[in-house]
Every structure is written in C-alpha cells, then in structure tokens.
N, C-alpha and C positions, 0 to 999 in steps of 0.2 A: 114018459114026458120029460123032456129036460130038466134038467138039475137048476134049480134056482139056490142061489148064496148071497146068504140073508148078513146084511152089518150093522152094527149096531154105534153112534155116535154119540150115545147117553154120556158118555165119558169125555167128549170132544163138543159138539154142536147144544149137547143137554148141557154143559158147562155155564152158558149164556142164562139158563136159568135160576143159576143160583152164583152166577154176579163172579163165577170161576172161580169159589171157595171151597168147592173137595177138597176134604183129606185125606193123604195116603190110605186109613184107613178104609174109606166109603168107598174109595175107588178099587180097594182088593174085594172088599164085600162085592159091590156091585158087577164086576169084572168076574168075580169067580162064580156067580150066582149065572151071568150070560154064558159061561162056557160050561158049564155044566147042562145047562139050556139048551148045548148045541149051535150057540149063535157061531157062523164061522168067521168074522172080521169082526174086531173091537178095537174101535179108536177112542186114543188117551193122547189130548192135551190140552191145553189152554182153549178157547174156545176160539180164537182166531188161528192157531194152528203155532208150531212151534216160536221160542219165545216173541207169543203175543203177548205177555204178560208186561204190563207197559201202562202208561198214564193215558197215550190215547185209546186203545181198546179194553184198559179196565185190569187191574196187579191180581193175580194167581195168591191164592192163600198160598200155596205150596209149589216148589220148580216143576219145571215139567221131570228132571231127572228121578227126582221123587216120584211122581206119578206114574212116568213111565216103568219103573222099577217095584213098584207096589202091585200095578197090573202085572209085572214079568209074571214075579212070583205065584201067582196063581191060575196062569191061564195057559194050560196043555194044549185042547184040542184046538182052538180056534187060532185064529192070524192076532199079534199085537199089530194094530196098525197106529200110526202117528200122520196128522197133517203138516204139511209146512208148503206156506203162499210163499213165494218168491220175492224176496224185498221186502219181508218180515221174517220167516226163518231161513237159515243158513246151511252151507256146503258143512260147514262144523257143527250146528245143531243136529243133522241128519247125523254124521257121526257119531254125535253122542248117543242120539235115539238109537240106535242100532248096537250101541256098545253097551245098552240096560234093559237090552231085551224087543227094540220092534222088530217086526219080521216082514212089516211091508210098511210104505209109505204113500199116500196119497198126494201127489203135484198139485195144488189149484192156482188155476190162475184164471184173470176174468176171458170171455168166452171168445175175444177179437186176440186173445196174448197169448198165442199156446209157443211162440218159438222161447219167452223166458223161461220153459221150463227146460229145457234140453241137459242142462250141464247138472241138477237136481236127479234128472232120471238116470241120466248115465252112471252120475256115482253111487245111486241107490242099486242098481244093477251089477257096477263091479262090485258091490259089499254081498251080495245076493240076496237083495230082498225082493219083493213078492211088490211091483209098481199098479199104482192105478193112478188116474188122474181126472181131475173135476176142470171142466171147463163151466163156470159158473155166470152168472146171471144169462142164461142160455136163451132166456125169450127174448133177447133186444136184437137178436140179427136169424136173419131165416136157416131154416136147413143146409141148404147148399152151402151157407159159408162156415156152417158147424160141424160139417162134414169137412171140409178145409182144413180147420184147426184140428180136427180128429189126427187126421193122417200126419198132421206133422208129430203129435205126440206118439204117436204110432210108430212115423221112423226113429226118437229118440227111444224106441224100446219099450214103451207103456205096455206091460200087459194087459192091463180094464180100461177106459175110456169113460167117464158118466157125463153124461146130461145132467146138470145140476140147476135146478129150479131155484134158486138163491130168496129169488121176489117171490116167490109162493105165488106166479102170476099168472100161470099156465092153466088152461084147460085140455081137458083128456085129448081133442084133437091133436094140439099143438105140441104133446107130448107124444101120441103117434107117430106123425109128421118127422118128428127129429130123429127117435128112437128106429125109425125104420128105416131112414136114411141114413143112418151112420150103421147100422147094422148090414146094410147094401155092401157100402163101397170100405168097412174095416176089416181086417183077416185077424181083430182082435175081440176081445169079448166087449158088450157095452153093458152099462151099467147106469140105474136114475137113483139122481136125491132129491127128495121131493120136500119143500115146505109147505104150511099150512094155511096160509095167510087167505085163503078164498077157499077153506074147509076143502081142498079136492086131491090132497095129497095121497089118501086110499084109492081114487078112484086112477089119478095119474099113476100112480105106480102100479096098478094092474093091466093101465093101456102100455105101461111102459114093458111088463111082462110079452101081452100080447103081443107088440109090435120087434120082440125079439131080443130085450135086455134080457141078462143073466146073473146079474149083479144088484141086487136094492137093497137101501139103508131106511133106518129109523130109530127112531127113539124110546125108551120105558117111559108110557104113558106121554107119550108128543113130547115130550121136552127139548127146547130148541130155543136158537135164536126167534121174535115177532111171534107168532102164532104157536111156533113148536113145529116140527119135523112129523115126519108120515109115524103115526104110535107104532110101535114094533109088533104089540099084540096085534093088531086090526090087520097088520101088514101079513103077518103069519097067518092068521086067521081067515082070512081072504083066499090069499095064494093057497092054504089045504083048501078050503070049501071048492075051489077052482079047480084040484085034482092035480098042483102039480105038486113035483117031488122039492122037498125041502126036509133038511136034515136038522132041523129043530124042533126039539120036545116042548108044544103048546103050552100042556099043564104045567111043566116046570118055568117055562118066560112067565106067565101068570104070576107065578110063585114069585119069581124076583119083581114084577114089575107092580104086586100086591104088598108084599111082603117083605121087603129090603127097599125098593127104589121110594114108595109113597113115605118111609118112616124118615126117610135123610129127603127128601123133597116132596110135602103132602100138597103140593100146586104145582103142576110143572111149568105150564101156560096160562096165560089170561088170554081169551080171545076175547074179544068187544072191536068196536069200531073204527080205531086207530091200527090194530093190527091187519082187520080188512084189508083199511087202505092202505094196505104195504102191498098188498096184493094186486088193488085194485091199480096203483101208480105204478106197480113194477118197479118199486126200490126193496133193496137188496134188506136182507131181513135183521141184520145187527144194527142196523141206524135208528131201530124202535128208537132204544132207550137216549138214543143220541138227540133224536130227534122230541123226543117229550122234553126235556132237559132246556134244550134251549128255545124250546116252543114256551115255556113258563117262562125261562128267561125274560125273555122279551114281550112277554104277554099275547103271543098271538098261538093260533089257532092251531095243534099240531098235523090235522089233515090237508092245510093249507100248503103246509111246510111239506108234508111228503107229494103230493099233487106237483108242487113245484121242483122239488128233485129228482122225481119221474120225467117230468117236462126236459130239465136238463138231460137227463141221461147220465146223474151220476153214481158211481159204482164205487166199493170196495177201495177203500186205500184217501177217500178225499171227503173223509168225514167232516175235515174244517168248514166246507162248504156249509154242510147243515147249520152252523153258526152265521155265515153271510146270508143264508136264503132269511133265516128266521130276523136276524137284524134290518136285512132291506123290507121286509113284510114291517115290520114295528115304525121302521121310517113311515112309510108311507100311510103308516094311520094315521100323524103327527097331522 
C-alpha cells in the first residue's frame, strides 16, 4: 500500500495553544521525542509562520532563530520544516531558517493567492530545500479552481501541494471532492491539514488518504489554532488500523504525546461552542481568540461575531475587521 508521510505542527500550528511561548528547551524536548517517533516533517515556528511574532498575531517568547536551531539540534531522521505566509515572512527570513538548520519550507497562502508564492518557492528550491505549499481556507471556493491554484504552485516548483482546512469547516465529502481533483490533474504529490472545529479532522484526513493524499499533518494531543488540529495519535492510529504503510513508531508518539507534550501543555484545546462555530461559519481558525477579545470588548455575543465574518468571507491577514464587525454589532444594540 502506499507510503503515507506523517507531519507533525506541534511546534508551529500547536504554538497557538500556548499563546507561542515555547522554549528552546520544550521545543528540543518535544522535536527530538517526534523524530525518534519516526514522525517524517516537523514544523518549528511562531504560530503564524515565520516572523509572525508581532503585536497583531501575538510576541514569541523566543525568535524563531532560536527555535529553529534548538529543533536543528536534535532532529536526524525526519525533515526540519518552517512556515512562512507571504506578506508576513520574508525572502531573508527563509534565508535565515535555512541557515539554522530547516530543510523544507511550507509556502501558505490563502486558497484564490497561489501566484504570491512563486518567488518564496524558487528561492527555497535554489537553496535545496524539500517545498510544500498550503493553499488555505480551501472550502470558500470549489475543486476546479483549487485545482487552478494547485498547478500554479506546481509550476513554481512545489514538491507537496496540501489542501488546507484552515475553518475546521469541511466534511469528509468536501474533502474527497478536492483531494481527488488535485490528485487528478497534479504530477505532484498532495497533502491535507486538517482542523478541528466540527470534531471531523480524523475522519477528513482518512477521506483525504483515500482520495489519494500522501502527505497529513497533526498535532500531540490536537493542539492548534480554534479547536486544535487533527491529534497526531488518532491520525497514526487510524491510518495503521487501515493497513497503510506509515513509518511511525505508535508506542513511542504515545510516549511523547503522554509523556513530554501533556507535562509543558496539560490542555492543548478547549473545544465548546464558539470553537464549533468556527467551523460551522467557515472562519479561519486563529481569529478564536481575536474574536473573544473583542466580542467582551464590546459586550456582544462572540458567535454573532464569527457568523458575521463568515458572512463576509474574511480570511487570514485582516483580523482588524474582527474589531469593526464586533463595534458595528455593539452599535446597533445602542
């Protein structure tokens, strides 16, 4: 059966859960505990991808340089990987991340923007790193045009391609649907990140298997942005009960995700009602805590507030909004 390659975001996407205050240490702990595990992709950095560490997305206790360079150090078998969104990290951040040890980089950008990533992937390619790329909030526009944006990342060089679930708002159809269309028409490999926010990011990442990914990410014990990310155990645990080949030792991600991950983060996720409806409005999963924030603010209602940023359609990069929607709601109670 095909080889499925397992990645792990604990260090990148799980960041979101503890407010992106790792310390070099936790992050060698927790990095060397996954590759010993066999995980083959580990991303290390700030939770919005290189320096997002910033007043609007939330200060890094520690640089990414640090980070990146604490994971170097103990991670043989598997890939260092780092994110950087386009218009938050840099042609020189990539640089740097590559000169402390990453050894691929994952491009995101949202799921209608794949031509911003071009000059990111090429340079990550002349340094020779190992590219993948997240075309993100992936349910706001159908197959056909995510297949589009596929192939453009495709000709700037993208080795992996993923379907990225951002809103946690996908059902296993819908994740079929994409995954097997971009698997159709790419001569690259495809890959899903799945969130949690509508509890189906186990079930999606094994339609995501079936429909021909080769590529899926998750977290130690869900930790993520909103809901938390598809748990790494259940993910692994799944895909063997299912008989494919995967190059990860169970008992030992157990081990880390028992034993090292729960003692530096004994909650990773709260799921309850407002995370839901991240799901359920299809807004992007870091605007939780954006969106509680100034839902108090202003006294109103935070599911009000995501309903109505779904409504808009807005994405990644214009989180001020979440402060207008939740202001004009407070108006019109006056």
């Amino acid at each position: 059966m095909t080889r499925i390659y397992i990645g792990d975001t604990t260090l990148r996407d799980g960041s979101h859960a503890v407010a992106h205050q790792y310390t070099p240490e936790q992050v060698a702990e927790i990095a060397g505990g996954l590759d010993e595990a066999g995980v083959d992709i580990i991303e290390v950095t700030h939770g919005d991808g290189l320096s997002g560490s910033s007043l609007q997305y939330g200060f890094s206790a520690t640089s990414d340089e640090e980070l990146i360079s604490a994971a170097s150090r103990v991670i043989s078998r598997g890939k260092l990987a780092v994110l950087l969104i386009p218009g938050i990290g840099t042609k020189k951040d990539l640089e740097m991340a590559r000169k402390y040890g990453a050894q691929m980089v994952r491009v995101a950008t949202h799921c209608t923007e794949a031509d911003i990533s071009e000059q990111h992937i090429k340079l990550a390619k002349d340094m020779g790193m190992t590219v993948g790329t997240f075309l993100m909030m992936a349910h706001m526009i159908p197959a056909g045009q995510l297949v589009e944006q596929a192939k453009l990342m495709e000709s700037y060089g993208a080795d992996i391609v993923y379907c990225v679930d951002s809103a946690g708002a996908m059902l296993p159809p819908d994740v079929t649907e994409r995954i097997a269309a971009m698997k159709k028409e790419l001569s690259v490999e495809v890959g899903f990140h799945a969130h949690n926010n509508l509890n189906c990011a186990i079930g999606n990442s094994l339609a995501a298997v079936k429909a021909g990914a080769t590529y899926i990410d998750g977290c130690l014990n869900g930790a993520g942005a909103g809901a938390g990310n598809a748990r790494i155990e259940s993910v692994v645990a799944v895909l063997k009960k299912a008989g494919y080949d995967i190059g990860v030792d169970f008992y030992r991600l157990l081990d880390v995700a028992d034993n090292v991950f729960r003692k530096i983060v004994p909650e990773a996720t709260k799921q309850n009602g407002t995370t839901l409806m991240l799901g359920y409005a299809g807004v992007y999963s870091s605007f939780l805590l954006h969106t509680y924030r100034a839902a108090e603010k202003f006294d109103v209602d935070p599911r009000d507030v995501l309903v109505e940023l779904g409504r808009k359609r807005i994405v990644g990069g214009q989180e001020d909004t979440i402060v207008d929607v939740a202001y004009d709601m407070a108006c019109r109670k006056v």
